[in-house]
C-alpha positions in Angstrom: 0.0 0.0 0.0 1.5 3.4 -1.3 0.5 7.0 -0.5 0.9 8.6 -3.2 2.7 12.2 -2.9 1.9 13.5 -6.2 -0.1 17.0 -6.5 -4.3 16.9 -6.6 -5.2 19.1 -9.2 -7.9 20.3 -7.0 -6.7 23.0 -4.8 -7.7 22.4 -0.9 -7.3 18.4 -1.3 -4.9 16.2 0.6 -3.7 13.0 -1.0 -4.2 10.0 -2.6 -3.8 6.3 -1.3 -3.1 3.2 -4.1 -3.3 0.0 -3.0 -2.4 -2.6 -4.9 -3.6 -6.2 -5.5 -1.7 -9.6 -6.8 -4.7 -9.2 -9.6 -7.1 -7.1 -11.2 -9.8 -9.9 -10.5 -8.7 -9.2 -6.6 -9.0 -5.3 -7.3 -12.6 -5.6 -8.3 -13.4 -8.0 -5.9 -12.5 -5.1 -3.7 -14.2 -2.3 -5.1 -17.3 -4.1 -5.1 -17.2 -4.9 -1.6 -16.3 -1.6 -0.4 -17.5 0.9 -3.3 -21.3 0.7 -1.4 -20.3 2.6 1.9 -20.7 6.5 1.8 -19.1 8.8 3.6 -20.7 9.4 7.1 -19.8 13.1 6.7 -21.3 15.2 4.2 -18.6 17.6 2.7 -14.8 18.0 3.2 -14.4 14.5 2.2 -14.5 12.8 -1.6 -13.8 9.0 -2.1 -13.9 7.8 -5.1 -12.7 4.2 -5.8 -11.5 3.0 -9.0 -9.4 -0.1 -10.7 -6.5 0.6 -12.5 -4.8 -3.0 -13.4 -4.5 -4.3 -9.8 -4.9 -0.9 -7.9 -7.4 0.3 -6.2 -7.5 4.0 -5.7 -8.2 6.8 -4.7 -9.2 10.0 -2.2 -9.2 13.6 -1.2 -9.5 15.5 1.3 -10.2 19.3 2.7 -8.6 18.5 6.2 -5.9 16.1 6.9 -8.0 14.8 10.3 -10.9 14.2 7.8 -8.7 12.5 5.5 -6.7 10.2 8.2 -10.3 9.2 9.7 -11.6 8.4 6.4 -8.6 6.5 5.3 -8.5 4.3 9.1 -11.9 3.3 8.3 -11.3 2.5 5.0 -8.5 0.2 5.7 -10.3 -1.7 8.8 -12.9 -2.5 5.8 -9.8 -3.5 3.3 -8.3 -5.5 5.7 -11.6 -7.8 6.6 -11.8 -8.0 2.6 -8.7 -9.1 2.2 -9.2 -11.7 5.0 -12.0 -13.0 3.6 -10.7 -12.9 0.3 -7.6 -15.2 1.3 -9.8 -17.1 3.5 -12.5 -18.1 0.2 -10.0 -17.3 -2.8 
């Protein structure tokens, strides 16, 4: 898993996060599983997941508390995924 560094063009966003997986099959699995949980918080927070190969990607932020909360979440979901994945795969 790789935060990425590289510039939003969206001015007032924090970050990215990639994270990839041995296959694009195993990317899809995960965006399927996770795409269907929102955002508790309405505004200062955009997630929006997408497959490239075998990453899944992708966030921004307007604060960097709103971004780590979102991203902890996010990667207690991944990992029980990811468990269950390697559990059933």
């Amino acid at each position: 898993m790789a935060a990425n560094g590289e510039e939003n063009s969206e001015p007032g966003k924090l970050g990215s996060l990639d994270v990839p997986f041995p296959s694009p099959r195993e990317a899809t699995i995960a965006l399927s599983s996770l795409s269907p949980d929102r955002e508790p918080r309405r505004g200062g927070i955009s997630k929006h997941l997408s497959v490239s190969g075998s990453t899944l990607s992708r966030w921004s932020a307007d604060e960097a508390r709103i971004l780590r909360v979102s991203v902890c979440s996010f990667l207690d979901h991944l990992q029980l995924v990811v468990e269950t994945m390697e559990k059933f795969g």
